[in-house]
N, C-alpha and C positions, 0 to 999 in steps of 0.2 A: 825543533824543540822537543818531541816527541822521544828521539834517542836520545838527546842530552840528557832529559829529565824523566824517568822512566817511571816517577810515582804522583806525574802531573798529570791530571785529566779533564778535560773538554766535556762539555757537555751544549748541546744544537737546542737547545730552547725557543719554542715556536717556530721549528723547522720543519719539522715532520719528519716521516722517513725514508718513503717512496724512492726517492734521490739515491740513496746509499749506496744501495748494491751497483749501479751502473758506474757512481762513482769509484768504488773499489775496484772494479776491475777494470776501466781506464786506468786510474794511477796507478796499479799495478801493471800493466803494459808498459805504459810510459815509463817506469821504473825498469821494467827487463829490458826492452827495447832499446831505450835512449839513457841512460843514466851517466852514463861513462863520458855521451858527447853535452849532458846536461850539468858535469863536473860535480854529481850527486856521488858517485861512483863510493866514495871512501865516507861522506856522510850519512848514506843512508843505505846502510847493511842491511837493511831486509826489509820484504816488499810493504809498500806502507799499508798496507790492508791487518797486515800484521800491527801496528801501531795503532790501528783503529780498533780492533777486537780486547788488546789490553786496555788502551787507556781512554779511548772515547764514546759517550755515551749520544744517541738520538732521541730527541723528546717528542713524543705526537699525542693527539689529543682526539683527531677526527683524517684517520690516513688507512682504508682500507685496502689501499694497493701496497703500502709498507706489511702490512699486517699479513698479507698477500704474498711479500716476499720476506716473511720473516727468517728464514734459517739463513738468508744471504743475509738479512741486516744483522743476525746474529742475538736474540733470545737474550743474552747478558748485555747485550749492551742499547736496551730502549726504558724507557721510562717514560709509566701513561701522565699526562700533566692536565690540568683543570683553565690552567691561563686567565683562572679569574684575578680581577676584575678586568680584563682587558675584553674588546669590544665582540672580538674574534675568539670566542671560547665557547662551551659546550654547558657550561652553567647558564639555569639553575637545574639544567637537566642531564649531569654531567653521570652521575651511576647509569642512568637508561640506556645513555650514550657507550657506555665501559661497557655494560653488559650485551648491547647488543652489537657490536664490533668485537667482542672478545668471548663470547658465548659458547662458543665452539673449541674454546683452546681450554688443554687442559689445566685443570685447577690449579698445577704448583708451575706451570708456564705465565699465567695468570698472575700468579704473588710475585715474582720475579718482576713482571713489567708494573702492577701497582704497587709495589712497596720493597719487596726484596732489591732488587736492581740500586733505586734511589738510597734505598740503607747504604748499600758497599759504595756506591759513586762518594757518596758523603763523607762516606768513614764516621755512622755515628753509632750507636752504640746501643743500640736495638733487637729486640730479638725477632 
């Protein structure tokens, strides 16, 4: 769906993101490797790691082994999430939590994953 629709985007809500990177570069294997005997060959032109970087986003909230492999999960495409009211979130103490899992990255790394990121996922109209 991904090549079909090239201005459609996904986004991993209370997924995390630790997963990613391993994931990417599996399906990218299995796409060089095998695509041809998997009859993907002519539908899926380029490695879907590629599809992931344009069009899908990961959401985490409390993932310091994402945060870990952040330049694999790829800087544009996470967005830090609050998950309130849900039972499994980092509210009421959810800034303590942002600030101390992301303390260390720099400030406009930072606005990208609280706020810049989710801006362009959405398409809204924010400075």
């Amino acid at each position: 769906m991904l090549v079909r629709f090239p201005a459609l985007k996904l986004a991993y809500s209370e997924g995390q993101i630790g997963w990613i990177p391993y994931l990417l570069e599996r399906a990218d294997d299995v796409w060089k490797e095998h695509r041809a005997w998997g009859g993907v060959a002519d539908l899926v032109p380029e490695p879907p790691s590629t599809y992931y970087h344009r069009q899908v986003y990961g959401c985490f909230f409390r993932d310091h082994h994402g945060l870990d492999s952040l330049e694999a999960v790829g800087v544009d495409n996470i967005t830090f999430e609050t998950d309130y009211p849900h039972t499994d979130s980092t509210w009421p103490h959810t800034l303590e939590v942002a600030r101390k899992m992301m303390g260390h990255l720099p400030a406009d790394v930072v606005h990208k994953i609280v706020r810049g990121n989710a801006i362009r996922m959405l398409d809204l109209d924010l400075a």
